[in-house]
C-alpha positions in Angstrom: 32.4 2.6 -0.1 30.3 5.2 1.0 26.5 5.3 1.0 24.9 6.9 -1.7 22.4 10.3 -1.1 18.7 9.5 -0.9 16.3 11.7 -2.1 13.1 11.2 -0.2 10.3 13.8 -2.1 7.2 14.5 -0.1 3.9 13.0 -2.5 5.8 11.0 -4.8 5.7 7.3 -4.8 8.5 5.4 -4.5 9.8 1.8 -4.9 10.8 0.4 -1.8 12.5 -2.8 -1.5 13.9 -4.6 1.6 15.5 -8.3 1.8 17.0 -10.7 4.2 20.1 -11.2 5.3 22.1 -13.4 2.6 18.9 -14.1 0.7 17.4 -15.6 3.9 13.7 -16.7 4.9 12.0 -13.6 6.5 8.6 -15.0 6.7 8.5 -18.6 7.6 4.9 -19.0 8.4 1.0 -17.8 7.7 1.3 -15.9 11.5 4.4 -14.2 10.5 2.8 -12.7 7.3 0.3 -11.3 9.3 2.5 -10.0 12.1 3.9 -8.2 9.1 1.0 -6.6 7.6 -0.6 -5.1 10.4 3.0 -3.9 11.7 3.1 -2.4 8.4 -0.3 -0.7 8.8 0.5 0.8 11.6 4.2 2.1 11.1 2.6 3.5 7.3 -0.5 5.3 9.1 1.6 6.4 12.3 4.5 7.9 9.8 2.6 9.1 7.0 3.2 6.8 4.1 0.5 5.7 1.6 1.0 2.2 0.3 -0.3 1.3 -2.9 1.3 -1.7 -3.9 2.8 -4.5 -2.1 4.1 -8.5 -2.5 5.5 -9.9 0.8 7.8 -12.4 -0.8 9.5 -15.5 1.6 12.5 -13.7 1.4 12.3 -9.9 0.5 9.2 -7.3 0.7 8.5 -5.2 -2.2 6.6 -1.4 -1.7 5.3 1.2 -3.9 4.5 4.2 -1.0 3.9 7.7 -1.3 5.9 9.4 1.7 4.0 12.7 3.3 7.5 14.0 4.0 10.6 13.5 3.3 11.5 11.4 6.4 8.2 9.4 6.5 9.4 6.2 4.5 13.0 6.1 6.8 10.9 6.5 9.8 8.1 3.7 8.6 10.9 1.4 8.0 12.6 1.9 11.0 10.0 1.2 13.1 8.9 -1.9 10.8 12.1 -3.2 10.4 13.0 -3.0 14.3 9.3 -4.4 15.2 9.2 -7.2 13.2 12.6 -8.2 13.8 11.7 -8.5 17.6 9.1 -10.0 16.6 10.7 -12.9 15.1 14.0 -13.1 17.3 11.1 -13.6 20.1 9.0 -16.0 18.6 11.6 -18.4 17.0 14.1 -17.7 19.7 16.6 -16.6 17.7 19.0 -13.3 17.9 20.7 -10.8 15.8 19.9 -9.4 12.2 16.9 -10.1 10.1 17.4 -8.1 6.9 20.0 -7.2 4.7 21.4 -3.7 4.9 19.7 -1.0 4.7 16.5 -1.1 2.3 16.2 -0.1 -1.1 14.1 3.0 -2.0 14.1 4.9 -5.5 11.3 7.9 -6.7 9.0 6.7 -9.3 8.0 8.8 -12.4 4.2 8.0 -11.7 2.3 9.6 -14.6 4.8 7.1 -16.5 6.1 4.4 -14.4 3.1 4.2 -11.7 1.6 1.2 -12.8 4.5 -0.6 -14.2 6.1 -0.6 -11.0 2.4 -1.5 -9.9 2.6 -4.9 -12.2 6.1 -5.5 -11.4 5.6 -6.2 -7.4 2.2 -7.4 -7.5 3.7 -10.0 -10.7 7.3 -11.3 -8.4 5.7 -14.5 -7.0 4.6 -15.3 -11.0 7.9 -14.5 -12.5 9.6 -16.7 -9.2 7.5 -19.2 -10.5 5.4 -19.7 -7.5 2.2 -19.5 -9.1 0.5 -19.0 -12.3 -1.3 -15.9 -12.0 -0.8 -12.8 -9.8 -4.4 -13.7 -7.8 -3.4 -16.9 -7.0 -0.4 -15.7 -4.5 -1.9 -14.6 -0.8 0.2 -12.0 0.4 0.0 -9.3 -2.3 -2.0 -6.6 -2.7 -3.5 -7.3 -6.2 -6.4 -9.3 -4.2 -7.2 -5.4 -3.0 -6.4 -3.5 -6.2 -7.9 -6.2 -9.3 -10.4 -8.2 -7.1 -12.1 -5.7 -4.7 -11.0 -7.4 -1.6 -11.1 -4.9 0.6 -7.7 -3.7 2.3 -7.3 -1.0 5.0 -3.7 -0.8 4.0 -3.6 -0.1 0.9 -4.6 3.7 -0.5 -5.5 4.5 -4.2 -3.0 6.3 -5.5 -5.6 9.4 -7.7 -3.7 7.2 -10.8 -5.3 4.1 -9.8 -8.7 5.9 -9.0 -8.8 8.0 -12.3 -8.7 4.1 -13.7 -12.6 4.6 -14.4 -15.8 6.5 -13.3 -17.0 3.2 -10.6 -14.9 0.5 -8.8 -16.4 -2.0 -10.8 -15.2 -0.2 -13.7 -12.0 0.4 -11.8 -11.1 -3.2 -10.6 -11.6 -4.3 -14.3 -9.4 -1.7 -15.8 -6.7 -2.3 -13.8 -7.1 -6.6 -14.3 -6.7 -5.2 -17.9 -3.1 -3.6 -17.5 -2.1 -7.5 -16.5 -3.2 -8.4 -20.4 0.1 -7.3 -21.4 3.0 -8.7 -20.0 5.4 -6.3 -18.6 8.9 -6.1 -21.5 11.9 -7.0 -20.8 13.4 -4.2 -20.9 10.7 -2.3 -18.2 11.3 -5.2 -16.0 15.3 -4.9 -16.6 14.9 -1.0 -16.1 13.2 -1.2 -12.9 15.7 -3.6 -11.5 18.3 -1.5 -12.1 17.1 1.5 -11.3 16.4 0.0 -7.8 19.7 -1.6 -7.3 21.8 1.2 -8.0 19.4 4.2 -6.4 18.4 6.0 -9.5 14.9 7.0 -9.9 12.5 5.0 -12.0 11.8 8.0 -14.2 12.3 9.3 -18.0 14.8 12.0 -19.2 12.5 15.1 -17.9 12.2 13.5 -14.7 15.7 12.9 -14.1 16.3 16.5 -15.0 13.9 17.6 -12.7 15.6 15.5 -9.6 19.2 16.4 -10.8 18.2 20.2 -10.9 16.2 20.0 -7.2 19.2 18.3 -5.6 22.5 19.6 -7.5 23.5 16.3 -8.4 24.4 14.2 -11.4 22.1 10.6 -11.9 23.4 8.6 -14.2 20.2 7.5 -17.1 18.9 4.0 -18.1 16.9 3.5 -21.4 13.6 3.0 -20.2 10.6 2.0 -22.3 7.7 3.2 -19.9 4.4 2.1 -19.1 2.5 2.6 -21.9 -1.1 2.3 -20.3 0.0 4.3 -17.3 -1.7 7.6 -18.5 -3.7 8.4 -21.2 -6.2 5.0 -20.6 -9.8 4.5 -21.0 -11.1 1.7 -19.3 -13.6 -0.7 -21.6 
C-alpha cells in the first residue's frame, strides 16, 4: 500500500508520534531519557521546530511541535531518529532498527484542539496506568508547563501564554484545564485522527486543508476542547 501525502504547514502545530519497533522498549534507562531530550533540543532548535508538549513514554514519544517550514519536523526527526538510534545500538551493543516505520504526524486545529492535544500527551503515562497524576511521571513536559520547572526545550505556544496576564497566573490556569478529564470521544478522536493521518481539526479546518492541497480528507466527529479558547483564568 502506498504511503499517504503529508501536509507539513509552516506555524501550525502538529501532533507527532513515533514508536518502537513491534511495541518495543526505546528508553530502557534514566541516561537514555536524557540522551533523548537534549538530542531532541538540539535537532528542534537546529531545524526550526517549537515543541510545546511532550511525554517520552518507555515505548513510543509523543510531540505537539510547531514546524517553521514545511520540512522542519521531517528534518528534526531525521536527525533525532538517526542520533538516538546510534546512540543506543552503541551503548547496548546492539544493531539494526529502533522505531517503528516512519512517525506519525497530523496538523492540529489549535484555537480548538491546542490544548486537548496538550492534556492528551502530557496525561499517557496516567491513562497507562503508570501513575496517578500527570506530575508524578518524570519525563513529560507538564513539570514545565503546570509547575514552572523551568525547560529550555519547550516554547509557549502564544495559546498557552494568552492562559493569563503572569506565569503564576499562567501555571495555575493551565493545572486548571487538568480538572476536567479529557471525553472519550476527544481522546478516541485524537487517536484516530493520528493513526490514519487526518488532521485534528473541525469541519472549517478540514475545508481549509482540503482546499490548500486539492485533496479529499475523510471527517471524524470531534467534540473539541472546550477551554481551548475563550478561557479566563481564576
Amino acid at each position: 500500500m502506498p504511503r499517504s501525502n503529508r501536509h507539513f504547514i509552516p506555524n501550525i502545530p502538529f501532533h507527532v508520534v513515533q514508536r518502537g519497533n513491534n511495541h518495543s522498549i526505546c528508553f530502557f534507562n534514566y541516561n537514555d531519557y536524557v540522551a533523548y531530550l537534549a538530542m531532541l533540543k538540539k535537532s528542534a532548535a537546529e531545524q526550526g521546530c517549537k515543541v510545546h508538549a511532550l511525554i517520552l513514554m518507555t515505548n513510543h514519544v509523543h510531540l505537539l511541535v510547531t514546524p517553521q517550514d514545511k520540512h522542519s519536523i521531517s528534518k528534526m526527526m531525521q536527525c533525532l531518529g538517526t542520533n538516538y538510534v546510534l546512540y543506543i545500538n552503541r551503548t547496548y551493543g546492539r544493531s539494526g532498527t529502533l522505531w517503528e516505520g516512519r512517525f506519525k504526524a497530523v496538523l492540529v486545529d489549535s484555537e480548538r484542539y491546542f490544548f486537548a492535544v496538550s492534556r492528551y500527551i502530557e496525561l499517557n503515562p496516567v491513562r497507562a496506568n503508570m501513575v496517578n497524576t500527570p506530575a508524578d511521571y518524570r519525563w513529560s513536559s507538564f513539570h514545565h508547563n503546570a509547575l514552572g520547572i523551568d525547560s529550555s526545550l519547550i516554547t509557549p505556544h502564544p495559546l498557552y501564554t494568552n492562559l493569563a496576564m503572569d506565569q503564576e497566573q499562567r501555571l495555575a490556569a493551565y493545572r486548571d484545564l487538568f480538572c476536567e478529564a479529557l471525553s472519550d470521544e476527544d481522546i478516541l478522536m485524537i487517536r484516530q485522527s493520528t493513526n490514519r493521518g487526518q488532521p485534528i481539526g473541525n469541519e472549517s479546518f478540514v475545508a481549509g486543508i482540503e482546499h490548500q492541497f486539492k485533496t479529499k480528507l475523510a471527517k471524524l466527529k470531534h467534540g473539541g476542547d472546550r477551554k481551548s479558547f475563550g478561557f479566563n483564568a481564576r
